[in-house]
KEVEXNU-701136 format. One line per 2 residues: number of its first residue (from 0); for each residue x, y, z of N, C-alpha, C, O. Coordinates in nm, 3 decimals. Layout:
NUM = X Y Z X Y Z X Y Z X Y Z | ...
//
This chain:
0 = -5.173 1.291 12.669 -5.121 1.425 12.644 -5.205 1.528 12.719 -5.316 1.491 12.757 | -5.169 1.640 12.743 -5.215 1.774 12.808 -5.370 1.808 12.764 -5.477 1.818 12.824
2 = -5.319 1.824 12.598 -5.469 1.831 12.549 -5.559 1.716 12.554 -5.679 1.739 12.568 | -5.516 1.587 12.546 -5.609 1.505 12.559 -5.727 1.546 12.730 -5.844 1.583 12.738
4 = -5.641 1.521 12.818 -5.683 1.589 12.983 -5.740 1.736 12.962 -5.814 1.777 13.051 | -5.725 1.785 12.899 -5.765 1.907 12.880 -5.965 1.909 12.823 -6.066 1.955 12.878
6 = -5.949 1.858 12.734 -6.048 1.824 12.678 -6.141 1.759 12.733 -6.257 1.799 12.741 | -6.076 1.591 12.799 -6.212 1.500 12.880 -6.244 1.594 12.985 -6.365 1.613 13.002
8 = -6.156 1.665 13.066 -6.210 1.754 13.163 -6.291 1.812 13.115 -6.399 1.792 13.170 | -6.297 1.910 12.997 -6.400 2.031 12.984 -6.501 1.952 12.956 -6.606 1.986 13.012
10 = -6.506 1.873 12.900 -6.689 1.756 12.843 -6.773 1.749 13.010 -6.893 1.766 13.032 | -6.640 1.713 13.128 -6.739 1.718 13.249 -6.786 1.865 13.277 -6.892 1.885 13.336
12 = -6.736 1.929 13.250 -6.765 2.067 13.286 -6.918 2.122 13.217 -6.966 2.231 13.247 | -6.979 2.032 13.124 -7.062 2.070 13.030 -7.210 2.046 13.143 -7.227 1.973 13.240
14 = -7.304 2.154 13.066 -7.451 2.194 13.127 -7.562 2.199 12.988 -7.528 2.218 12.871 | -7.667 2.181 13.025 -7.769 2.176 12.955 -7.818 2.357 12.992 -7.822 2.412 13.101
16 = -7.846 2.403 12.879 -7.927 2.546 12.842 -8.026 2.548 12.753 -7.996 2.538 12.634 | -8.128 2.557 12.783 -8.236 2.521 12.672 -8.288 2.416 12.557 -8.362 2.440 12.461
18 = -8.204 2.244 12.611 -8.146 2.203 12.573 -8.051 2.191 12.473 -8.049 2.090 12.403 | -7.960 2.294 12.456 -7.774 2.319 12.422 -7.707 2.290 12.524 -7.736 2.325 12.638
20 = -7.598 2.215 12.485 -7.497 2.222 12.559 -7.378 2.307 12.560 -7.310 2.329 12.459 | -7.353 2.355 12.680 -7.276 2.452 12.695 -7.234 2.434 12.828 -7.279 2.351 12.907
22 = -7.088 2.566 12.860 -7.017 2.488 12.940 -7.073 2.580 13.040 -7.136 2.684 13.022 | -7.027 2.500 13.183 -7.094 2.570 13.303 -7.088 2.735 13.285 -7.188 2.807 13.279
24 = -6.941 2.785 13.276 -6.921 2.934 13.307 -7.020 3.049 13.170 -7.027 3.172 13.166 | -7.086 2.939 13.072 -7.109 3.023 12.936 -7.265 3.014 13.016 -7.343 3.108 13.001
26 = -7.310 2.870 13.117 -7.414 2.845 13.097 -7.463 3.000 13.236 -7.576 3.051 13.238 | -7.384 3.030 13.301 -7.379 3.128 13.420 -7.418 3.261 13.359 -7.506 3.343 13.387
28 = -7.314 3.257 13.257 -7.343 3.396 13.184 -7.470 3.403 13.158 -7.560 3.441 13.234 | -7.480 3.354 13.019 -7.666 3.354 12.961 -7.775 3.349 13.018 -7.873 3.389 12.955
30 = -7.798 3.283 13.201 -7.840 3.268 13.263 -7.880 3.386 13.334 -7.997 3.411 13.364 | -7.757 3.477 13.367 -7.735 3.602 13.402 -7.837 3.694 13.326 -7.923 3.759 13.386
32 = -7.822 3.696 13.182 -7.841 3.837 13.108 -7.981 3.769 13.015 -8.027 3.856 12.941 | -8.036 3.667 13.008 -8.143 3.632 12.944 -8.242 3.710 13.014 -8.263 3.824 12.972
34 = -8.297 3.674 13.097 -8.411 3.736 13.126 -8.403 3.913 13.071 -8.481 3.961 12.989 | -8.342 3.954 13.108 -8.293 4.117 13.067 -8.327 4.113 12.930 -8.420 4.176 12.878
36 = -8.229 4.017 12.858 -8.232 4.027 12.660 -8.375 3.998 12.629 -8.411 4.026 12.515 | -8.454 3.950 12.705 -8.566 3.902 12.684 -8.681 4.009 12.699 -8.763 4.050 12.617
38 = -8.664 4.034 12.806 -8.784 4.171 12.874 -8.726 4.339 12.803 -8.810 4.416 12.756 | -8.609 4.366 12.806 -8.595 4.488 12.726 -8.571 4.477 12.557 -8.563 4.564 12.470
40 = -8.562 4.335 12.554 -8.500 4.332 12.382 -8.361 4.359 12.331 -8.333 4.349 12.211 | -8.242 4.405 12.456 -8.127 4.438 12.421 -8.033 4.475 12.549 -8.105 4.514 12.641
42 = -7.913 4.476 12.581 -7.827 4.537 12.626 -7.762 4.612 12.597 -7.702 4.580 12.494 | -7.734 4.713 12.637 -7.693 4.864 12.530 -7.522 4.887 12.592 -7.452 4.978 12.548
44 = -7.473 4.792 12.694 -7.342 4.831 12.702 -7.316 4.730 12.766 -7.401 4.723 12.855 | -7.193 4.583 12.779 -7.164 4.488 12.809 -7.138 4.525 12.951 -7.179 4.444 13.033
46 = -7.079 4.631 12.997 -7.032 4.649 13.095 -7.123 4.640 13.219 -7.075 4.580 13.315 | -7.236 4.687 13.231 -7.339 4.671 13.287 -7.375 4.545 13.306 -7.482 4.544 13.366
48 = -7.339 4.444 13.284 -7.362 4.250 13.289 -7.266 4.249 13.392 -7.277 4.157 13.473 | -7.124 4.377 13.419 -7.037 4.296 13.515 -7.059 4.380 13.620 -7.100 4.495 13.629
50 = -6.994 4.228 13.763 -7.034 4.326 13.888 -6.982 4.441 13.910 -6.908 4.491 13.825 | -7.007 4.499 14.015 -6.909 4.654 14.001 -6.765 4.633 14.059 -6.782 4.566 14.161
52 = -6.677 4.649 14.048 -6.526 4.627 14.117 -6.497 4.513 14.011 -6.375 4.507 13.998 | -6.558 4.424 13.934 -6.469 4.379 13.873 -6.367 4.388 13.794 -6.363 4.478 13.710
54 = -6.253 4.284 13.806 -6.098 4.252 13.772 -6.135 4.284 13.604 -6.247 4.281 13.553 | -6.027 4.309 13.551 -5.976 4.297 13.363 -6.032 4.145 13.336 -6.129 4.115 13.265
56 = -5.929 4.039 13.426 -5.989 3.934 13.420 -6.123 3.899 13.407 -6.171 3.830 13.318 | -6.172 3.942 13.488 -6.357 3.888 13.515 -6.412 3.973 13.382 -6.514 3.924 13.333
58 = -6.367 4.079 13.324 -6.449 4.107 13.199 -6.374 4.048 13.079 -6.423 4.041 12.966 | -6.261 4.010 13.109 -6.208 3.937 12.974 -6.322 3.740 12.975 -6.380 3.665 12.896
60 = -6.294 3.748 13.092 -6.355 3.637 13.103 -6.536 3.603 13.054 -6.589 3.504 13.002 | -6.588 3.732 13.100 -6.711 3.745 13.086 -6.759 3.792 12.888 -6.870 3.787 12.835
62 = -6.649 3.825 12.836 -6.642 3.837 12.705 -6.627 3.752 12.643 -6.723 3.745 12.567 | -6.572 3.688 12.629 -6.490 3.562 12.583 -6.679 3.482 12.582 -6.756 3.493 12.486
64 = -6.711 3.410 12.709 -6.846 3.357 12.742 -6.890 3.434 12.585 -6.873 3.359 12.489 | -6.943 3.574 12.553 -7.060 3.668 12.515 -6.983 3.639 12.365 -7.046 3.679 12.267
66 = -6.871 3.583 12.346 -6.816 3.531 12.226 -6.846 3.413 12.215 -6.883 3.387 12.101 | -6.846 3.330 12.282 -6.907 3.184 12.252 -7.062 3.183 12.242 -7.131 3.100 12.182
68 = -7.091 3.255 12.290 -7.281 3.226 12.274 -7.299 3.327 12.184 -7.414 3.371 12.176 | -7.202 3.382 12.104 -7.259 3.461 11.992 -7.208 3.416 11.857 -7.264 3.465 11.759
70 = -7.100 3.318 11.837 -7.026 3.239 11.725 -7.044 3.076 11.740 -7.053 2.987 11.655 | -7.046 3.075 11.869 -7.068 2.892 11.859 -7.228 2.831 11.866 -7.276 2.744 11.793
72 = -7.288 2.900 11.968 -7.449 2.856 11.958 -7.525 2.971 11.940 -7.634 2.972 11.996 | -7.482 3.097 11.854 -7.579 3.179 11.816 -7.731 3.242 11.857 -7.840 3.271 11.808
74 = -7.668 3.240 11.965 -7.761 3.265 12.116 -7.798 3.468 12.118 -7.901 3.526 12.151 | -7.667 3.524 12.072 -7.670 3.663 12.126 -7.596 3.708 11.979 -7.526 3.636 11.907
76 = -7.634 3.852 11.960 -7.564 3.934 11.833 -7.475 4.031 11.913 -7.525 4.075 12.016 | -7.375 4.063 11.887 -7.281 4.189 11.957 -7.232 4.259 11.839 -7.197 4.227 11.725
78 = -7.247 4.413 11.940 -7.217 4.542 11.820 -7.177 4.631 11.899 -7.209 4.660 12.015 | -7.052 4.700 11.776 -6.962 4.771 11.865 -6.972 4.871 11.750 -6.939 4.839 11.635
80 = -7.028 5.016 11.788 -7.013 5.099 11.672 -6.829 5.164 11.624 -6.773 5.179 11.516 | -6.780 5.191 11.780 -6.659 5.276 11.767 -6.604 5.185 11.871 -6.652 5.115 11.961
82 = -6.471 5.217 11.818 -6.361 5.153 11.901 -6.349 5.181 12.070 -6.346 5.299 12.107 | -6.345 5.116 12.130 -6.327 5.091 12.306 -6.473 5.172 12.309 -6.475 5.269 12.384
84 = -6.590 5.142 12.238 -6.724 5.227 12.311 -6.804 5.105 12.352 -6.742 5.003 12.381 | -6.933 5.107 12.357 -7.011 5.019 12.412 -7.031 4.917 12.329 -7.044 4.911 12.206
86 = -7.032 4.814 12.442 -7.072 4.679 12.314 -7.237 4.616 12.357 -7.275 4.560 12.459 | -7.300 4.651 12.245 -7.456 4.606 12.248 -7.426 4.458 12.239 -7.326 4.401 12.195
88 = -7.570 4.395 12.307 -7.563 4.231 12.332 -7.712 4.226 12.274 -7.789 4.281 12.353 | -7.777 4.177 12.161 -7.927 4.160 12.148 -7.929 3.994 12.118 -7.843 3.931 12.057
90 = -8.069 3.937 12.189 -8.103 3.777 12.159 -8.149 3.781 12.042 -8.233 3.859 11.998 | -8.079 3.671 11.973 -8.121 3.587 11.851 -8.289 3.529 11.841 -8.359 3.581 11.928
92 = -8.320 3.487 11.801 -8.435 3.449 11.781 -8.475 3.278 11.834 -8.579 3.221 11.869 | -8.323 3.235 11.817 -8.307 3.141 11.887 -8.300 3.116 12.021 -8.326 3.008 12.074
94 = -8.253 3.250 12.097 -8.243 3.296 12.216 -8.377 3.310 12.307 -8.390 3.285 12.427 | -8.511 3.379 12.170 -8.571 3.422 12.250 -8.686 3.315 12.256 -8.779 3.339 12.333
96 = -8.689 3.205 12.185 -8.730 3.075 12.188 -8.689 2.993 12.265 -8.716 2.875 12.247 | -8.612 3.036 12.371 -8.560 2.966 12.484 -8.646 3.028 12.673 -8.591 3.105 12.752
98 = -8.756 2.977 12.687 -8.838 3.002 12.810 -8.716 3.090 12.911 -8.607 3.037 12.935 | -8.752 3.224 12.963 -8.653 3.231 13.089 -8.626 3.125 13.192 -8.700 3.026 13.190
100 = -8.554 3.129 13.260 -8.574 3.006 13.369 -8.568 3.070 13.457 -8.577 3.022 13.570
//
């Protein structure tokens, strides 16, 4: 079935992060914005993680990632005071027990 293929594919797709596993595009992200969460203690607006000119796509995409490492491996906290305003990204403690690379 679809999902069956769906699935063995994504297992190849998988990367080691501090030893967690996670998938390449989550492991790109965190990779990206750790050192930052690490040395300032926070990100004060998601938007600033994306390049400049990027697509809806590339920030839906890049959200989604900042949703998995904040519900599945509890890597990052996100906070949104008001609606469509900035979304803060701060490392977990678990996060910050993870060496930059």
């Amino acid at each position: 079935t679809p999902l069956k293929q769906t699935a063995s594919g994504s297992e190849e797709n998988m990367s080691s992060f501090g030893g967690i596993q996670v998938h390449e595009r989550t492991k790109r992200v965190i990779e990206e914005i750790h050192p930052e969460l690490i040395e300032k203690g926070r990100i004060d607006d998601f938007r600033t993680t994306l390049r400049p000119g990027a697509s809806r796509q590339e920030a839906a995409s890049g959200f989604f990632e900042l949703l998995v490492l904040a519900t599945k491996h509890n890597l990052v906290g996100l906070n949104q005071q008001d609606a469509y305003g900035p979304i803060r990204i701060t490392p977990t403690e678990k996060l910050k027990s993870i060496p930059a690379m």
